[in-house]
C-alpha positions in Angstrom: 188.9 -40.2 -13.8 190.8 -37.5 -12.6 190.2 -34.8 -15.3 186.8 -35.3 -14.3 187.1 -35.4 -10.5 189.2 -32.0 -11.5 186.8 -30.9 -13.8 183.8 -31.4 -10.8 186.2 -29.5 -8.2 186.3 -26.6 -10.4 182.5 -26.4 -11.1 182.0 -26.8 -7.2 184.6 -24.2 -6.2 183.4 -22.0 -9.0 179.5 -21.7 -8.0 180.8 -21.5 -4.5 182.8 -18.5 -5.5 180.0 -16.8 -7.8 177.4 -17.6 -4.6 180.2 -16.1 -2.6 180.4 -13.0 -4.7 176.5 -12.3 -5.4 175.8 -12.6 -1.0 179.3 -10.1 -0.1 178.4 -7.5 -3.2 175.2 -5.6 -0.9 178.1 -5.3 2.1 180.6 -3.7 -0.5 178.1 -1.7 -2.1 177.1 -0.4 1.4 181.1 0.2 1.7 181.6 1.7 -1.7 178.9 4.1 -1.1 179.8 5.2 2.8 183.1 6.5 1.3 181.4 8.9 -1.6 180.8 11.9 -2.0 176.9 13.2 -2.1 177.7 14.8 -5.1 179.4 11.0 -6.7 176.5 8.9 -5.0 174.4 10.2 -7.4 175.9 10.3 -10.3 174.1 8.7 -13.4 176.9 6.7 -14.2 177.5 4.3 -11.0 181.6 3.5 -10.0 182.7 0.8 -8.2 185.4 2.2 -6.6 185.4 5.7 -4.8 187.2 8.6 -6.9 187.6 10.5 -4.4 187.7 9.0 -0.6 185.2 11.1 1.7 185.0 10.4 5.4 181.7 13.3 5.9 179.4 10.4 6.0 180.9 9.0 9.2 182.1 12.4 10.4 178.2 13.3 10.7 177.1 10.1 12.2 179.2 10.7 15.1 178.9 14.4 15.1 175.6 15.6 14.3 173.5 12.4 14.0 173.7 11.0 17.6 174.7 7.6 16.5 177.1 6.8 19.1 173.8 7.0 21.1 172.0 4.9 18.9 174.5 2.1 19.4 174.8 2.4 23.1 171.2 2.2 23.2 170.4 -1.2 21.7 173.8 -2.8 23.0 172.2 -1.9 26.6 169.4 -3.6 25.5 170.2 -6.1 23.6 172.9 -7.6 25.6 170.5 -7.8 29.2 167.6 -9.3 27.5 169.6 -12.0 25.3 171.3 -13.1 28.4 168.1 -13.2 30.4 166.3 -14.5 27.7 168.7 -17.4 27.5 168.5 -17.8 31.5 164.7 -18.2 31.8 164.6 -19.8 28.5 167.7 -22.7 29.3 165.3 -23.7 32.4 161.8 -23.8 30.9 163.5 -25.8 28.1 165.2 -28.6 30.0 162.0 -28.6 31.9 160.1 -29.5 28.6 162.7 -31.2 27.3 163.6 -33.8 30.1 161.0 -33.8 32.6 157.6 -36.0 32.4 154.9 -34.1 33.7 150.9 -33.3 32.8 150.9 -30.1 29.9 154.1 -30.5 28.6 152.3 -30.8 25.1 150.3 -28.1 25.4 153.3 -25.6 26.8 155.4 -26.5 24.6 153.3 -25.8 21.8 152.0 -22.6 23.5 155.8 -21.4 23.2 156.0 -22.2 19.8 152.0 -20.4 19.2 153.7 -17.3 21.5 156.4 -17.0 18.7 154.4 -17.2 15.1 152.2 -14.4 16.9 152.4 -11.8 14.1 153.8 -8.2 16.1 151.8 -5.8 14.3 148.7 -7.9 16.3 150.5 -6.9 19.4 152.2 -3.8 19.4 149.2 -2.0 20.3 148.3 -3.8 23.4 151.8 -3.8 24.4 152.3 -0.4 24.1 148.9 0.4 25.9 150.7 -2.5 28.9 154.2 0.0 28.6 152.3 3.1 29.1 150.4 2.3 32.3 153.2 1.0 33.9 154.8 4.6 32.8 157.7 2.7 30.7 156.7 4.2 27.6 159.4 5.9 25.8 162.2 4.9 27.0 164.2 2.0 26.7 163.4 0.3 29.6 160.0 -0.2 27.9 162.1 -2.3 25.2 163.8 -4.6 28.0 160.1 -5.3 28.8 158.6 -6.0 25.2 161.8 -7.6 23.9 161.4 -11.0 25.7 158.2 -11.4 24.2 159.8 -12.4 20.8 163.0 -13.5 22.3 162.0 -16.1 25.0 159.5 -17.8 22.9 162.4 -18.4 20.2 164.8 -19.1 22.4 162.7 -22.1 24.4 161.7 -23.8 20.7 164.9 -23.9 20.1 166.6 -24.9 23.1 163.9 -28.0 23.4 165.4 -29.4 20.6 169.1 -29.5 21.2 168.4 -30.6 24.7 166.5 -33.4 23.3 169.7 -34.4 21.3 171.8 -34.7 24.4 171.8 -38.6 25.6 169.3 -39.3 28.3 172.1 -41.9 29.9 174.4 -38.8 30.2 172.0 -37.5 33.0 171.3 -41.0 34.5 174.7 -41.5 35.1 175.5 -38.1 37.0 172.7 -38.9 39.3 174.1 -42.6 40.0 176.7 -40.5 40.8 175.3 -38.6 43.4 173.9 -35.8 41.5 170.8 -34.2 42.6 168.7 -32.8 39.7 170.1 -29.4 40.3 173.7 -30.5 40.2 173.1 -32.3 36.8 171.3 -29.7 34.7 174.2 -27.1 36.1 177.3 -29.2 35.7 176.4 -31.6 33.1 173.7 -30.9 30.6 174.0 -26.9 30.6 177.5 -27.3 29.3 177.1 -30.1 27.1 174.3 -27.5 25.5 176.7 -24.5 25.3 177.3 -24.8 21.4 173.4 -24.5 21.5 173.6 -21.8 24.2 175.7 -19.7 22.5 174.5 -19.8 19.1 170.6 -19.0 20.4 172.4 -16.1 22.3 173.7 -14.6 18.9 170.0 -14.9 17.0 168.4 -13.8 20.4 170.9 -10.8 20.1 170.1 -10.5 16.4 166.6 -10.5 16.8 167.1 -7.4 19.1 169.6 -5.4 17.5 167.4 -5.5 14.6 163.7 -5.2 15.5 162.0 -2.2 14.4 158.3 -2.0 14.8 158.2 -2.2 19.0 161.2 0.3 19.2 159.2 2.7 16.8 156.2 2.6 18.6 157.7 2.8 22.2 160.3 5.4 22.1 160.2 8.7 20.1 162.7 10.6 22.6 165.9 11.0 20.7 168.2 10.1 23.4 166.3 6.7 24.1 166.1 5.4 20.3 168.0 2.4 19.1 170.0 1.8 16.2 167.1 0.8 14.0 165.4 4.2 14.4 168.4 6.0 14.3 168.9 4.8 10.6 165.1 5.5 9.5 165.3 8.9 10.6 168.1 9.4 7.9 165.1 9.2 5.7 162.9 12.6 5.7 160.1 12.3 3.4 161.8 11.6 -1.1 165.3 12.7 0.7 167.9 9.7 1.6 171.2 10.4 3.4 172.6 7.5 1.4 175.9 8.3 2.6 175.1 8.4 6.5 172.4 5.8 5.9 175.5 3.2 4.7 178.1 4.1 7.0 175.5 3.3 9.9 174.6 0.0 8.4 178.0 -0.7 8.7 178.7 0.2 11.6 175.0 -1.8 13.0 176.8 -4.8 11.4 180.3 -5.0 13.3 178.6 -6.2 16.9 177.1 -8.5 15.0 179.9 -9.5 13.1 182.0 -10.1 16.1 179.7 -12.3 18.1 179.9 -14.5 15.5 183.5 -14.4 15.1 184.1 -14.9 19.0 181.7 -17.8 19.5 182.0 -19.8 16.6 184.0 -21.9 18.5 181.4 -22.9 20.0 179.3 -23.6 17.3 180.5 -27.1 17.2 178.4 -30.6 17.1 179.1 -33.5 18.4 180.5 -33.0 22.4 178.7 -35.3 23.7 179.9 -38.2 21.2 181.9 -40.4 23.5 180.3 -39.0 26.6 178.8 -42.2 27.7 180.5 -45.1 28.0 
């Protein structure tokens, strides 16, 4: 019995370890390839490992490429929208969530209709919206767009995790004296913040990355995001492969660190043993 519970431990830990390997080998391949010379990049026969170190890719990001612009760009953006995203979103979903009232249905799946809506079906009229209101290129014109995919996500998502939380939970702060006000502030909104947070991150993500509305809107160099500031690496059969790595690396870090800092969050089960 226990050569084979051994036996099953190593298979497990194995195809964890292969899955592992065969999701992390793009990221070191990006890696691998920032650090190469153009001339090595394209060499017939591929190496895993750098022979020579070369730090030109990164030198031209931040030199001659603008990047550092790129990146301030869709933090600006990125950060204001996911955090008023999550504000309007938090209050239209307890409202769905925990409040009986005529259309609930319908809203709610409204929200969910707003999100599926493919963007190539609205970019135009969005763009058309953005340039009467003279917001068109620039990237103010993205803080505008961007809750249009955000908000809708955000909501869906929020509806179900404050669905999860115990209804007694909210009956008891309002025997307590609680108005409605008081409870969704002091009690439910932090019970939800491991929900909170982790829609914040994909609400972030979804920003960060988005491509199409950032293409269409902005075409001033100062104004562009991150997106466009790797796609205009490309120019026509010619790749910057070099560049074009070391900025995917760099796009990833934000990312990487949002994650890292509220993963503590991401926790389930606070509001076990919260009602008595």
């Amino acid at each position: 019995m226990e050569n084979k519970s051994i036996g099953k431990q190593v298979l497990v830990y194995g195809t964890l370890a292969l899955l592992l390997i065969f999701a992390l080998f793009p990221l070191y391949w990006m890696l691998n390839t920032s650090f190469k010379s153009q001339g090595e990049i394209y060499n017939m026969t591929p190496s895993f490992w750098p022979q020579v170190f070369s730090w030109s890719a990164y030198e031209k990001l931040l030199t001659e490429k603008g990047f550092l612009s790129n990146i301030k760009n869709s933090l600006y953006v990125s950060l204001i929208v996911s955090f008023l995203s999550i504000l309007f979103s938090m209050l239209a979903a307890y409202a769905i969530s925990k409040l009986q009232f005529k259309g609930r249905g319908f809203i709610s799946r409204g929200i969910l209709y707003a999100y599926l809506m493919p963007r190539a079906v609205l970019f135009i009229p969005l763009y058309m919206l953005v340039n009467a209101i003279g917001l068109s290129n620039s990237v103010y014109g993205l803080m505008l767009i961007y809750p249009t995919i955000t908000i809708p996500y955000a909501t869906w998502m929020l509806v179900s995790y404050f669905k999860s939380i115990p209804g007694e939970i909210e009956e008891a702060a309002m025997i307590d004296g609680c108005s409605r006000a008081r409870t969704m502030w002091s009690v439910i909104f932090p019970l939800a913040a491991p929900g909170l947070a982790a829609t914040f991150i994909f609400a972030f993500t979804l920003c960060w990355s988005e491509y199409l509305y950032a293409l269409v809107i902005v075409t001033k160099t100062s104004d562009k995001t991150i997106t466009l500031g790797l796609s205009d690496m490309i120019v026509g059969d010619v790749f910057a492969w070099g560049p074009l790595m070391g900025g995917s690396i760099i796009a990833s870090i934000p990312v990487i660190i949002m994650y890292l800092f509220t993963s503590k969050y991401m926790v389930s089960g606070m509001t076990v043993g919260g009602v008595k």
